[in-house]
N, C-alpha and C positions, 0 to 999 in steps of 0.2 A: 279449493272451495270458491265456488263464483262468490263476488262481491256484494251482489245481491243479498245473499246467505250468511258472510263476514261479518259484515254490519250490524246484523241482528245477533249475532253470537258474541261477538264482543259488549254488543250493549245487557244482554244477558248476563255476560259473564262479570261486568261490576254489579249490578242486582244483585246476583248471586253472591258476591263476596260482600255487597252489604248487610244482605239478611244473616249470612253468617255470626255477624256481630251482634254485641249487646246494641238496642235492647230487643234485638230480634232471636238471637239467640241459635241461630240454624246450624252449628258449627258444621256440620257434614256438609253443606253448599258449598263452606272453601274451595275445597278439592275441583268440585261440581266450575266454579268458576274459573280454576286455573287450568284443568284443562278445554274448555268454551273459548277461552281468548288462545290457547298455546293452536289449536285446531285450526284458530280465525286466521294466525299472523303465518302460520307454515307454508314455506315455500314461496313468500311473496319477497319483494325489493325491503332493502329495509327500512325506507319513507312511508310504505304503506305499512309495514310492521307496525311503526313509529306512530302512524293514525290512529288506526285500531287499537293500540294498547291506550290512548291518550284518550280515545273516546270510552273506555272503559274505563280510566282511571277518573276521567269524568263524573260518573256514573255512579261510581262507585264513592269518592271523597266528599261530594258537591253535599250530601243528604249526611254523609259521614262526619262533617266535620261542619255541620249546620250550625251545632251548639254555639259556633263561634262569630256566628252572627246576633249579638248580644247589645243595644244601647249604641253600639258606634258605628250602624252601618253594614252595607252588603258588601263594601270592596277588601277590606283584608281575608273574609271568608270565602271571596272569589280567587283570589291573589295567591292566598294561601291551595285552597282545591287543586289550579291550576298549578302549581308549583308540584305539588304530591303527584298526580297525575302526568307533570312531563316524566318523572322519574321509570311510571310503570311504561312510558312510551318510549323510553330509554332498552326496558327490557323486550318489547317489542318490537324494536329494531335488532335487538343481538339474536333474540333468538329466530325470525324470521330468516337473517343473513345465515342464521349457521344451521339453517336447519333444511337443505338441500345436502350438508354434508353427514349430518346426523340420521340420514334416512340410510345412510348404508351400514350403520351400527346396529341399527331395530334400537336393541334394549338402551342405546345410548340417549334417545331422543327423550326419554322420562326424568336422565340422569342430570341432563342439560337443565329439563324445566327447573328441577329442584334447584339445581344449583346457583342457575342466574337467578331466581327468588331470593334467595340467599344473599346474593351480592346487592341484588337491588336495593334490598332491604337495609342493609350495611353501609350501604352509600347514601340511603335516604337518613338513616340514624344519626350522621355525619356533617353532613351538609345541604344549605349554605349553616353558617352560625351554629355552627354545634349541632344543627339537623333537627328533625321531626319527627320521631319512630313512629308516631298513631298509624295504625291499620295495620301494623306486620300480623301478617297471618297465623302466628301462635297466640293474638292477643285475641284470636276469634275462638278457641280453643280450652276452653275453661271448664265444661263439663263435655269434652270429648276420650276420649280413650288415650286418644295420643298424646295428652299433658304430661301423665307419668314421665316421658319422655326429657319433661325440662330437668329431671335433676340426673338425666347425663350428660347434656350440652346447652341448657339454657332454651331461652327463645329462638336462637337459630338454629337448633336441631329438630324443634318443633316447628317451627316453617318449613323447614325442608322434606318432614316428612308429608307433611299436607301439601305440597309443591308437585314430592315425587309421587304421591298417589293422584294428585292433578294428571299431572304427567303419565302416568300409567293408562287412565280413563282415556285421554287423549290418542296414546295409543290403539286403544281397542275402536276408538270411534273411528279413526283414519282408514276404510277396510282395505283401501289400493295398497298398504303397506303387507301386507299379509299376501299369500299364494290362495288361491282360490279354492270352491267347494269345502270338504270336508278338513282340508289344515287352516282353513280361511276360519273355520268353527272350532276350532283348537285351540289355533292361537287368541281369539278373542276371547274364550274360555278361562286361556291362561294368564291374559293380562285382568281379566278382570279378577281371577284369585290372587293375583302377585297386589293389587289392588287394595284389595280386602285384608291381606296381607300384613300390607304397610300401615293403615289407617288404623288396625289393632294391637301394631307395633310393643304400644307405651303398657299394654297388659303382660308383657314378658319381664317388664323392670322389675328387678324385686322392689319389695317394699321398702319404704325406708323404716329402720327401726325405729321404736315411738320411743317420744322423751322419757327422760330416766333422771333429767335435775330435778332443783327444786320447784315450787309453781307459787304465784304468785298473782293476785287479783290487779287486777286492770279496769278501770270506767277511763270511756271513754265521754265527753259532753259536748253534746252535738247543742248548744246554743240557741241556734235561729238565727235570723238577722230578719232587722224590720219590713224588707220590701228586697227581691232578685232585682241583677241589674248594679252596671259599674254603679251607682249612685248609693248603694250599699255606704259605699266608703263614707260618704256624708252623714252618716249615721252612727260614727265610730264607737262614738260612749256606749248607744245602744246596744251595740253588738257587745260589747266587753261586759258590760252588763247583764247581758243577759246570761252569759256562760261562769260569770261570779255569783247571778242567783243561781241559776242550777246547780253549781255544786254545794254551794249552802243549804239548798233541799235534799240532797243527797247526804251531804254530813247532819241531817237532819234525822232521814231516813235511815241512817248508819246506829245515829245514834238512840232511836226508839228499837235497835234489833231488827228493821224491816229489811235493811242490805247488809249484805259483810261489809266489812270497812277495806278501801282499797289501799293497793302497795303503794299506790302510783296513778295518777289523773293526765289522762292527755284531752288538751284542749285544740282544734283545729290551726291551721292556718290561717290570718289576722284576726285571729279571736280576740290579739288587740293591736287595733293599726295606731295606736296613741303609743309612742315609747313609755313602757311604764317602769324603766330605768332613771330618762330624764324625768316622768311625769310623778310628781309627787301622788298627787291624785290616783290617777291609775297604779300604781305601784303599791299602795296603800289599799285599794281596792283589791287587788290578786292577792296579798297578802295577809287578808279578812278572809278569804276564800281556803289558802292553801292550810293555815292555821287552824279554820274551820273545820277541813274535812282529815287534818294532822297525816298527809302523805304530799309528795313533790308532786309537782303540776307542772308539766309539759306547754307551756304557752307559744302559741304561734303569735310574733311580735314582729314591730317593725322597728328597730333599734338605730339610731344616728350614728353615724362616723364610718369606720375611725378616722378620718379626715373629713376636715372640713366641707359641709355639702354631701355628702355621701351620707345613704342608708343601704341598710343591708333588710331584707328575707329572712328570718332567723325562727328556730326552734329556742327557745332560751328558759332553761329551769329554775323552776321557782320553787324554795323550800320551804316548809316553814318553819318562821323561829329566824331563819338567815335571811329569806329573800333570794336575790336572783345571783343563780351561777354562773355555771359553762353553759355556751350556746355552741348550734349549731346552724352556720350561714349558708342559706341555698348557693348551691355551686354551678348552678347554670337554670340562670335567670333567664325568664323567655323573650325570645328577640322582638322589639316592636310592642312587646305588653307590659315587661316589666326591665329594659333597656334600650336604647337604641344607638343599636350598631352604626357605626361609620357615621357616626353623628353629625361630624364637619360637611359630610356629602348627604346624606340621603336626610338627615331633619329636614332641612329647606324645602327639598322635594316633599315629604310629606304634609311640611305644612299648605304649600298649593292646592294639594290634594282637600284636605281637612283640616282643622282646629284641633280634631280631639289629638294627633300626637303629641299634644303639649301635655297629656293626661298621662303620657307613658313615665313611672316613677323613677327612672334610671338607678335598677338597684345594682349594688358594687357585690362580685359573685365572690364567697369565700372557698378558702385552696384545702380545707380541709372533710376527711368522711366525717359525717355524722353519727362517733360514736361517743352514747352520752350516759353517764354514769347515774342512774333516778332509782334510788331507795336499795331493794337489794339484785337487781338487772343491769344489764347494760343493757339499753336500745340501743339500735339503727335508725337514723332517723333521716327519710328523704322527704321535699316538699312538693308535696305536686305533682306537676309534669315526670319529676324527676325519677318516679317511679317507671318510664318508661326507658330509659336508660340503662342498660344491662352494668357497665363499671358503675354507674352511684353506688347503687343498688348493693352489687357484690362488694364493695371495697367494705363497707358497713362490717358485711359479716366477718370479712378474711380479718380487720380491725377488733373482733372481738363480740361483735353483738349478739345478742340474745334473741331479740324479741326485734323485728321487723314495724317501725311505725312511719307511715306515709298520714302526713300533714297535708289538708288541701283545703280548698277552698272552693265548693260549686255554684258559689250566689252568684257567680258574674258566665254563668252558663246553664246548662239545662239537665234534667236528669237525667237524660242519654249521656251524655257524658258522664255523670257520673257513674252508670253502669258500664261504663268502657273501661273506663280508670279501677272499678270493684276486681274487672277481669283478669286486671294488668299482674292486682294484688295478690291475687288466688292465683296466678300463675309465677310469681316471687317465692309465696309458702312454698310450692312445691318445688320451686327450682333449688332455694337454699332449705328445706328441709327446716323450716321456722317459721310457729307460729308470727301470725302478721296481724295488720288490723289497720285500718282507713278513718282516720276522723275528720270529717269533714263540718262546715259553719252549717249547714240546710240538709246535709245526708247526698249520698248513703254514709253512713259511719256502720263499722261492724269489723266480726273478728273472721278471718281467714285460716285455716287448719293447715298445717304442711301437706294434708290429703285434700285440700284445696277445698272442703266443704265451708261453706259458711254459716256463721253465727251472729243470731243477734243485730240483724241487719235494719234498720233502723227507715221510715217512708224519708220523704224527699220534702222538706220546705217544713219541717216540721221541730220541736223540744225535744231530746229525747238523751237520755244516759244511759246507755247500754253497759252490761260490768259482766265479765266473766274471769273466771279461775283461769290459767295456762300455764302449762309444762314447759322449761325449759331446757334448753338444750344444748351443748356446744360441739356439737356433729355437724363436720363437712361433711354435703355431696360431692359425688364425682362434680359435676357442675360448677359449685363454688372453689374445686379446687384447680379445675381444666383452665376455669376462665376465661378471655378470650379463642383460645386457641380450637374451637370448634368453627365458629365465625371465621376466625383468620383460614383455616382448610376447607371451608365450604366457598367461604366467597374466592379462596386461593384457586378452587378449583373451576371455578367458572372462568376466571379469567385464562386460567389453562387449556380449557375446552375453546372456547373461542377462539384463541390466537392459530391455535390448532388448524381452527376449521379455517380462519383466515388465509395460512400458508396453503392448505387442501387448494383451494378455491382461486388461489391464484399460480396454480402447477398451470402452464400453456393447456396442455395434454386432456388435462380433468375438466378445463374450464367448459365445455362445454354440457359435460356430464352432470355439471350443476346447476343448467338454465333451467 
């Protein structure tokens, strides 16, 4: 493809992979996108690969990952884009290099795309600091066909099939690959039903069978908080307050017969950033609340220790009658927001930069899943981000959990995000086969189905107690039970394909057969 041409298809091809997302919703553009860039980088060096994928990923993250230009400035949302985006310019180099030798396989060149998606993906999940999943291509995938998919390999069996029907498309569009006239219209025929194919894949899964435990009422209280905007946090009482009157209107509501009375109360992520362990006050306050509405309460708290100077991120239950139990401590705090890595090296640096790193709370990650004993269920309980993390996620369930809850917080970003993070959810239900559900400080808060429909989905910046019944369950997917090892053979196999084409490519003989 002239360069000319490249340029424009690559910048197309992040569009496209961003309308695919919430809150855009286009899931069928993925595909659309990944073959736009696979088409742009074929056949070239792999520096110009390397361009093209980086001005896509460009493109693609910069508008993607906007939310996170919030109160502190454009540069860690530029830092962060560009970082996501060397990743896909990483995959733009491999498969441009190996894709002089993948033109003599035909069916290989679709098998490639999927597969280095898959590693790239794996490798962005990872690193630097424990890595960044946001954007893998299953999380674009939520009311597509191909989700059924995640509860036989997770998130990265679902990227790979949007990869390889990328790949496919890309196929059919290359027509110099094909023999001419009428096989030249056969085979484009045939890639695009192999296409069509793949993309309807996740409609041959069986179903999963529906719950057969017990069920159990759920409210979740979506709070408010006074004003979006890190300066939320200056407001702490207010915000703790407000999610202790909500449920006091609800054990109000309970108790006139207007709501069923719940099992179980999940309240968001720092619904109270006041220790209300240490805080007599606050403690005393959740304790008016949990007693009120007579079922434990799910509090997202900021808890001190266990050594000195140190706080933790914690899910932490509160009963009534006893007060506060077992907690559960985020296991992987985010770099730069809520710790900062290499502290000795890069604070100093950062402070040059800005002031506001002094704002980063340095919270201490705990080593345990989040599986937590509340009334008569066992949650899983992940905070945030951490829902995008395939091991948090599944250790919860293989530990025992019932009932899937991600804790978050969207006041310190936007409601794009929070629809990013809703999709992440809906595609958890369906991977472990358990109802899930989202409580966030401003929304979206809501319930998520294993058939990934949702419930009770709650506006953005707004009060609101959503409560439904749920089935529970203790059925592993094939998925929850493979666990890594779909990943581990997908991204195993890209790096097989590649070294492959490496050794091709450097035969004396062939070398030239590949310029």
């Amino acid at each position: 493809m002239p360069l000319a041409a490249a340029v424009p298809a690559a910048t197309a091809s992040g569009a496209a992979l961003l309308v695919a997302f919430p809150p855009y919703d286009q899931w069928w553009l993925a595909p659309v996108g990944v073959a736009l860039l696979a088409v742009a980088v074929h056949r070239r060096r792999a520096r110009a690969g390397a361009g093209l994928a980086a001005l896509a990923g460009l493109v693609f993250f910069l508008p993607l990952l906007s939310w996170t230009d919030v109160d502190i400035g454009s540069l860690p949302w530029l830092l962060l884009s560009a970082l996501q985006a060397g990743y896909l310019a990483l995959l733009g180099a491999a498969t441009a290099y190996a894709s002089p030798v993948v033109d003599r396989w035909r069916a290989g060149w679709p098998l490639l795309t999927g597969l280095v998606w898959v590693g790239q993906e794996a490798l962005r999940a990872r690193t630097p600091f424990g890595g960044f999943p946001w954007g893998r291509l299953a999380f674009s995938q939520a009311d597509s066909p191909l989700l059924p998919l995640a509860a036989l390999g997770g998130a990265p069996l679902v990227s790979f099939a949007v990869a390889l029907a990328g790949g496919l498309l890309a196929l059919v569009a290359w027509r110099r690959w094909w023999p001419p006239h009428a096989r030249q219209l056969a085979g484009a025929g045939t890639g695009l039903l192999a296409a069509g194919v793949v993309a309807l894949a996740g409609l041959a899964v069986p179903a999963a069978p529906p719950p057969a435990g017990p069920t159990v009422t759920v409210a979740v209280v979506q709070g408010n908080v006074p004003r979006l905007g890190l300066d939320f946090n200056a407001q702490r009482r207010a915000v703790l307050d407000n999610h202790v009157e909500a449920t006091r209107e609800l054990a109000e509501q309970v108790a006139t017969g207007a709501r069923p009375a719940p099992d179980l109360v999940i309240w968001p992520e720092n619904s109270s950033d006041i220790d209300p362990v240490a805080n007599p006050d606050a403690g005393a306050a959740i304790s008016a609340a949990a007693d009120a509405i007579g079922a434990p309460i799910l509090v997202g708290a900021i808890l001190r220790g266990p050594q000195e100077g140190e706080v933790r991120n914690v899910g932490l239950v509160w009963r009534p009658g006893t007060g506060p139990g077992e907690f559960y401590a985020k296991q992987h705090p985010v770099p730069f927001a809520e710790y900062f890595p290499l502290e000795s090296l890069l604070l100093p640096i950062g402070r040059m930069i800005t002031d506001e790193v002094d704002r980063v709370a340095g919270f201490t990650p705990g080593q345990q899943p989040g599986v937590l004993a509340m009334g008569p269920v066992a949650i899983g309980n992940v905070i945030c981000f951490e829902v995008a993390y395939d091991g948090l996620v599944r250790d919860t369930i293989r530990d025992g959990a019932q009932l899937l809850v991600v804790q978050t917080n969207n006041a310190t970003f936007t409601e794009a995000e929070a629809r990013q993070q809703l999709a992440m959810v809906r595609l958890r239900a369906v991977e472990h086969g358990r109802e899930s559900l989202m409580a966030s400080t401003v929304g979206i808060s809501g319930f998520a189905a294993p058939d990934s429909r949702v419930h009770h989905a709650t506006g953005f910046f707004t009060r609101d107690v959503p409560l439904r019944t749920l089935t529970l369950t203790s059925h592993r997917t094939v998925a929850t039970t493979v666990g890594a090892w779909p990943e581990l053979l997908l991204a195993g196999g890209a790096v097989f394909l590649l070294v492959t084409a490496h050794r091709l490519r450097r035969r004396p003989a062939q070398n030239e057969r590949f310029r």
